[in-house]
DOLUMBA-756942 format. One line per 3 residues: number of its first residue (from 1); their letters; for each residue x, y, z of C-alpha. Coordinates in Angstrom, 3 decimals, always signed. Layout:
residues N
NUM	A	X Y Z  ... $
END
This chain:
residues 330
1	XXX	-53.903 +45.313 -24.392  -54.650 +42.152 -22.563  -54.325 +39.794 -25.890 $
4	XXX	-50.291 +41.338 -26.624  -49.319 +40.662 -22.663  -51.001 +37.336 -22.319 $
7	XXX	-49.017 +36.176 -25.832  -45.724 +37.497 -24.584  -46.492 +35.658 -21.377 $
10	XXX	-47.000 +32.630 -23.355  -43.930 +33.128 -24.916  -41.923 +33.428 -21.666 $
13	XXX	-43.316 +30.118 -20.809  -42.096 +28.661 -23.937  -38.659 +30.215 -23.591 $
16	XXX	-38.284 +28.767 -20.376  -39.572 +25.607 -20.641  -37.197 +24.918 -23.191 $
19	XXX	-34.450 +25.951 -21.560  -35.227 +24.280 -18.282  -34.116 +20.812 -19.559 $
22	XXX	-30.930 +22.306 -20.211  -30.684 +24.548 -16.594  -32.123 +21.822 -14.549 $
25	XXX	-31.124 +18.660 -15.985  -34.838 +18.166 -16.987  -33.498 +15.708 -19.990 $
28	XXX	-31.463 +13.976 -17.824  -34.171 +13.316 -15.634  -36.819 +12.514 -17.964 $
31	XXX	-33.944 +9.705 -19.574  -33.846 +7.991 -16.248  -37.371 +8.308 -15.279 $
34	XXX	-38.586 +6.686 -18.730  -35.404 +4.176 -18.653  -36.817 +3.074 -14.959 $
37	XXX	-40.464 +2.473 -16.272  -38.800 +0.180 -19.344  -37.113 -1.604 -16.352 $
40	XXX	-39.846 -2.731 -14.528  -42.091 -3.800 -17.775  -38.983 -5.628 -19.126 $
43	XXX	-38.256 -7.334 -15.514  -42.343 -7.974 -15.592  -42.285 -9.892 -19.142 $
46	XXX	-38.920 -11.710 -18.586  -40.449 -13.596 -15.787  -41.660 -16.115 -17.566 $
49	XXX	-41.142 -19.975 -17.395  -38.816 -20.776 -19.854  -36.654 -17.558 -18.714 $
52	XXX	-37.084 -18.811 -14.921  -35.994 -22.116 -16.067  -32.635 -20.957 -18.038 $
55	XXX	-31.709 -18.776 -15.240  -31.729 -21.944 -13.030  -29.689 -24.025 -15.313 $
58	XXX	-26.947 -21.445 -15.692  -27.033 -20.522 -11.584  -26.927 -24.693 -11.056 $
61	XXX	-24.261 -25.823 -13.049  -21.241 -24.377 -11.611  -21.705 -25.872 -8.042 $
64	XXX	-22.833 -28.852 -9.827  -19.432 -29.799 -11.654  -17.842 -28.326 -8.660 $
67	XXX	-19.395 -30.934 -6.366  -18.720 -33.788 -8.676  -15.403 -33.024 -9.026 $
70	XXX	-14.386 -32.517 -5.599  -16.046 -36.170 -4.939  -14.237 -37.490 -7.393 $
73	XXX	-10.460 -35.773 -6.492  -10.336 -34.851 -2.658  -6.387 -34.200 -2.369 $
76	XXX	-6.746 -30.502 -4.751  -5.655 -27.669 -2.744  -7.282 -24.808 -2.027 $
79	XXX	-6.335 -22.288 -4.769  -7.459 -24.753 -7.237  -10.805 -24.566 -5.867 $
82	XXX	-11.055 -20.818 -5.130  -9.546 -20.036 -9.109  -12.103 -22.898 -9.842 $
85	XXX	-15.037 -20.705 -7.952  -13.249 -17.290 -10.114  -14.290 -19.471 -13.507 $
88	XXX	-17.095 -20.772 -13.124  -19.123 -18.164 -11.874  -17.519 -14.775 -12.463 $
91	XXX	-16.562 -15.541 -16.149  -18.535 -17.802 -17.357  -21.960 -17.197 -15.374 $
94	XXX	-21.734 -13.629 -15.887  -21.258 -13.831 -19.392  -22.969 -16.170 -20.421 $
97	XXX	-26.186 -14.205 -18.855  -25.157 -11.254 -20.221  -24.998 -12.998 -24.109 $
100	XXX	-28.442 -13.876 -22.950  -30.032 -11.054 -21.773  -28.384 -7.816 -22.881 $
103	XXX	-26.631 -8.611 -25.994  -30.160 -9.055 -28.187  -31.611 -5.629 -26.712 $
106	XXX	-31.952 -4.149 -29.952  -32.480 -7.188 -31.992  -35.205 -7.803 -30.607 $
109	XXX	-37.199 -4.536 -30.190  -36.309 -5.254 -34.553  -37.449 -8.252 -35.109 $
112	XXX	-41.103 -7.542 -32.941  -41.626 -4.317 -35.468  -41.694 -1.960 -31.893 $
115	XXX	-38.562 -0.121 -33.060  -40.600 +2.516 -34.659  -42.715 +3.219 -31.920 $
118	XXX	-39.779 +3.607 -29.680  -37.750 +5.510 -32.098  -40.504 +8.465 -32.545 $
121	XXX	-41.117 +9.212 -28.546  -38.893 +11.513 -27.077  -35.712 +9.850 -25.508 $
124	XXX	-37.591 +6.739 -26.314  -33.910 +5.364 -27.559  -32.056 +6.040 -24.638 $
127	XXX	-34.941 +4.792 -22.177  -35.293 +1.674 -24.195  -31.550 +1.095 -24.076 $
130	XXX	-31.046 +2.345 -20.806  -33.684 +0.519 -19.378  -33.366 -3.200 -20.983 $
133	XXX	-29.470 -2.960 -20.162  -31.036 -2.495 -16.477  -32.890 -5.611 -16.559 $
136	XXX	-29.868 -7.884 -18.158  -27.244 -6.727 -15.707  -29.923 -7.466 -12.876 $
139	XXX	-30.550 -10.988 -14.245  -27.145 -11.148 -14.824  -25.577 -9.903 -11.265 $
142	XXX	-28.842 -12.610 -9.237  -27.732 -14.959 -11.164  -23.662 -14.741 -10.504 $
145	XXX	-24.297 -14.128 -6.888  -26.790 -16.603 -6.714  -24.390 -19.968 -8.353 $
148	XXX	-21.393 -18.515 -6.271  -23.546 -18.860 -3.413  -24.736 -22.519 -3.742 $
151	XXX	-21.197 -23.259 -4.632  -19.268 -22.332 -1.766  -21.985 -23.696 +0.518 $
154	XXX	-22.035 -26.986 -1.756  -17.993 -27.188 -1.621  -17.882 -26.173 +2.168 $
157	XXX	-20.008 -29.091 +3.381  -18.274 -31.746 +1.208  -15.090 -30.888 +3.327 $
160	XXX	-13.305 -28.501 +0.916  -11.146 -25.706 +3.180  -11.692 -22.399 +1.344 $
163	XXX	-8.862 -21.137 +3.589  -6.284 -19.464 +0.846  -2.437 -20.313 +1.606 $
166	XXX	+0.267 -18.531 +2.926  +2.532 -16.974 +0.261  +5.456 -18.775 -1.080 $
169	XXX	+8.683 -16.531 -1.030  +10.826 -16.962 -4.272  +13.750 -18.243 -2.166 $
172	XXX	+11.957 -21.102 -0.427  +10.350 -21.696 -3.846  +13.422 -22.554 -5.571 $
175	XXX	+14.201 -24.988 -2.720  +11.058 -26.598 -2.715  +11.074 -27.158 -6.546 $
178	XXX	+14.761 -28.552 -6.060  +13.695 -30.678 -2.987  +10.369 -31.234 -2.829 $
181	XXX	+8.526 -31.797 -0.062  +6.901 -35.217 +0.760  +3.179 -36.055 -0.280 $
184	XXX	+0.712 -34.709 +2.116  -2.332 -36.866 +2.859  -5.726 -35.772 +2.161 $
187	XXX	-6.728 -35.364 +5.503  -3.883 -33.235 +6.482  -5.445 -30.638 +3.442 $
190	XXX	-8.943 -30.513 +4.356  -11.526 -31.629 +6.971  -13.756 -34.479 +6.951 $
193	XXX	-17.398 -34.432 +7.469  -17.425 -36.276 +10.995  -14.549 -33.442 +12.364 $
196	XXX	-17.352 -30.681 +11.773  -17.640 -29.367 +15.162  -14.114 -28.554 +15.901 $
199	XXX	-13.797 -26.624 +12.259  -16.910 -25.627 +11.905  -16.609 -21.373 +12.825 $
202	XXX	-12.808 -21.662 +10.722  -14.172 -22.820 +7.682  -17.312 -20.897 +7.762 $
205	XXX	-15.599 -17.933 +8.145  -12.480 -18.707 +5.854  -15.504 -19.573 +3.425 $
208	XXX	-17.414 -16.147 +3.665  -13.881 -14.082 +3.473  -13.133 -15.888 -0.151 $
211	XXX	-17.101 -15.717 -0.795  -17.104 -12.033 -0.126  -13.825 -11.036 -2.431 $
214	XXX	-15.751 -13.557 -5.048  -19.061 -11.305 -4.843  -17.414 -8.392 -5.197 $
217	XXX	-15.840 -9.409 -8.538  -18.700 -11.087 -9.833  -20.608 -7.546 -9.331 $
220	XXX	-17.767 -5.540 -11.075  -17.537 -8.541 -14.031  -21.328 -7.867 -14.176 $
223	XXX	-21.001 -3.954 -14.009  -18.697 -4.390 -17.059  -19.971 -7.345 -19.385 $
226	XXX	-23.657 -5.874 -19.547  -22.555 -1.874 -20.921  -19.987 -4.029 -23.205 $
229	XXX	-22.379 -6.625 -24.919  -24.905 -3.621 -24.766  -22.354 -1.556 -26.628 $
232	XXX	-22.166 -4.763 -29.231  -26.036 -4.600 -29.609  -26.306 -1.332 -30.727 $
235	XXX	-23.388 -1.613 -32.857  -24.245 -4.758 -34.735  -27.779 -5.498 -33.432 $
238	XXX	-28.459 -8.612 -36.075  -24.669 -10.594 -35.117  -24.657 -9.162 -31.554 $
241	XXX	-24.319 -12.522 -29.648  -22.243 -13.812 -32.330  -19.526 -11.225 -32.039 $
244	XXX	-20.157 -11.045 -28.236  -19.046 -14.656 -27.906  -16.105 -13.939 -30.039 $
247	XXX	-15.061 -11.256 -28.603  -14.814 -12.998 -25.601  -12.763 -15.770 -26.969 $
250	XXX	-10.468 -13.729 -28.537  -9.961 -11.439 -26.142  -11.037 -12.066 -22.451 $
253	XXX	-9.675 -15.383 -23.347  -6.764 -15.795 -25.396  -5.686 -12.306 -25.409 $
256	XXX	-6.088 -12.154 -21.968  -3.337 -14.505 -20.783  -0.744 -13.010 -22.932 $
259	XXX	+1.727 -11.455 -20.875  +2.171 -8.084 -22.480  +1.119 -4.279 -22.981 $
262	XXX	-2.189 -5.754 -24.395  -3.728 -7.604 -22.270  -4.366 -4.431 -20.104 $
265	XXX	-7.252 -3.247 -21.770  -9.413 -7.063 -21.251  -11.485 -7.324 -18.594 $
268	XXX	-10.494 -10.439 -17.069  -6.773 -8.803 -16.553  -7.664 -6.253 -14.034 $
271	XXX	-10.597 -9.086 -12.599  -7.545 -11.408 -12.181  -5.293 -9.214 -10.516 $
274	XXX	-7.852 -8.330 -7.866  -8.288 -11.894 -7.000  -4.720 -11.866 -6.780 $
277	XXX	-4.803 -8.818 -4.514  -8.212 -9.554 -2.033  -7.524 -13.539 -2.150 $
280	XXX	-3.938 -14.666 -1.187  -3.353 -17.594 -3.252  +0.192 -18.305 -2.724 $
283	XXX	+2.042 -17.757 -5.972  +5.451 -16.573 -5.960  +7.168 -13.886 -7.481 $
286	XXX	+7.641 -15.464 -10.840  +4.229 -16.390 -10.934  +3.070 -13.074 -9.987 $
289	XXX	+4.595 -11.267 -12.886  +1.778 -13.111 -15.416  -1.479 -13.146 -12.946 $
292	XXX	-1.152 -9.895 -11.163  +0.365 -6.316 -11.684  +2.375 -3.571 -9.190 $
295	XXX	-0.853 -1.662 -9.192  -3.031 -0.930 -6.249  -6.423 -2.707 -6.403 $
298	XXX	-8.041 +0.709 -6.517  -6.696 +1.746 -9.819  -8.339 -1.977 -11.232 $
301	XXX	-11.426 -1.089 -9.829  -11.216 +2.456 -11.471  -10.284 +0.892 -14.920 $
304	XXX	-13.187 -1.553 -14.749  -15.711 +1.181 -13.717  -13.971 +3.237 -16.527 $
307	XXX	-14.952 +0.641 -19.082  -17.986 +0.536 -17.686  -19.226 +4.299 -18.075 $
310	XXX	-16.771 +4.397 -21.556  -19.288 +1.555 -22.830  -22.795 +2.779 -21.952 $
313	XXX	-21.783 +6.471 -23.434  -20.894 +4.094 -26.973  -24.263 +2.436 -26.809 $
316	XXX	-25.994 +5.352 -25.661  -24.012 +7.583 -28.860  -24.883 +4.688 -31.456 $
319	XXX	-28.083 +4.364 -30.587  -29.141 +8.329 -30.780  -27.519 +8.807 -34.106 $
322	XXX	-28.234 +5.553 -35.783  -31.052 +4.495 -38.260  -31.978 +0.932 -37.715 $
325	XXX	-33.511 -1.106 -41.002  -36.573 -3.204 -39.564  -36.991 -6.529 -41.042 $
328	XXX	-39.952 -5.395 -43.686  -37.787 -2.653 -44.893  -34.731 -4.554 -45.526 $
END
């Protein structure tokens, strides 16, 4: 009597443990527990020297060029250095880290012969992905905030007034394209070193207002770019940073500035219409119609974090159903 109740207890057990991932969101939990423990080995191995060292380059070399330029040409105005500051470090620091770090995910799980290992656990796919798209978009998101950092503070004490200009009405600029106005000099544009203490708490803070609205960008480029060039790994794990980087030149940069229906669904058309939106850089209505939209900066944000959920569900679908051919086999 004892051996038919203990067996159907058993078998209650069963039933309900395999239903609990279901009622309880035991899968779910189990994804992001395991996808947390691949984060902190892969943010463990990727310090390393030669990582450390490429991280530093990349973070460097936007306040570099933007130093040497501004010693070189002192008389730009502000909007050219704040759309300078939108370049440098939101598009091109952000994905360049993210070619780097999350495009090869796959790749490289391939080419060490660990694919198999990972493939057989349970949710061992989605952890792995999960996880290393983690530790790129972290790389990727200390590294944007980090060069945008040493750039405004590099640009701010060479003199450069971060300040963004009033806007320009389309009236008043018709008339100043019909008469225009007389050559400012360059100290009447921006501050010298010696006149520090009198504009020291205007620039600091103009600096930190166009800093912030520049950190907030860089983390929703970063949000983005790393499901995206995740998405390309799993898709076409052997090209991946080859048809990341063209990708990105054919579309976040050519397709991009075309002023029509499809240059909606880029990336750097709803980043460039909130710089528009948090950053007043004086463009007139004409101008307006090809670098920003009628939309509210909420519904860019939404579309961005759209992509952004839209592109970890691809990676996270092609890399469930997919068989991946290791290098032996193929």
């Amino acid at each position: 009597m004892s051996d038919p109740a203990n067996e159907k207890l058993m078998r209650l057990e069963n039933i309900q443990s395999a239903v609990a991932p279901a009622t309880n969101f035991g899968a779910l939990s189990d994804i992001l527990r395991s996808a947390w423990t691949v984060f902190r080995f892969e943010n463990r191995r990727s310090r390393t020297w030669g990582r450390l060292l490429i991280w530093l380059i990349v973070v460097l070399f936007p306040g570099t060029i933007l130093l040497m330029m501004r010693l070189v040409d002192s008389q730009s105005p502000q909007q050219l250095w704040i759309s300078l500051l939108f370049v440098s470090v939101t598009e091109m620091v952000v994905i360049l880290n993210a070619l780097l770090w999350v495009a090869p995910l796959i790749q490289t799980e391939l080419e060490g012969k660990t694919w198999l290992y990972v493939a057989i656990r349970p949710f061992g796919r989605m952890a792995l992905t999960l996880g290393k798209g983690w530790n790129g978009l972290s790389w990727t998101l200390s590294a944007g905030l980090s060069s945008l950092a040493l750039a405004v503070v590099l640009l701010t004490l060479s003199g450069v007034d971060l300040t963004p200009p009033k806007p320009v009405p389309m009236r008043d600029a018709v008339q100043t394209a019909r008469f225009p106005e007389p050559e400012i000099e360059p100290s009447e544009r921006s501050f010298d070193v010696e006149d520090w203490p009198e504009t020291a708490q205007r620039v600091i803070v103009a600096a930190l207002q166009s800093a912030a609205a520049l950190a907030a960008l860089t983390v929703l480029s970063t949000i983005v770019y790393s499901p995206l060039f995740a998405a390309i790994g799993c898709i076409a794990p052997r090209r991946a940073m080859l048809i990341a980087f063209s990708y990105t030149l054919i579309f976040e940069v050519l397709i991009a500035l075309i002023p029509a229906v499809v240059n909606r669904i880029t990336v750097q058309y709803h980043l460039r219409c909130l710089l528009t939106k948090w950053i007043d850089l004086g463009i007139n209505d004409v101008e307006g119609r090809f670098l920003s939209s009628q939309s509210s900066p909420a519904w860019h944000v939404g579309c961005l974090l759209t992509m952004s959920l839209l592109w970890t569900v691809v990676s996270l679908t092609v890399v469930h159903f997919r068989t991946y051919v290791t290098n032996d086999e193929a």
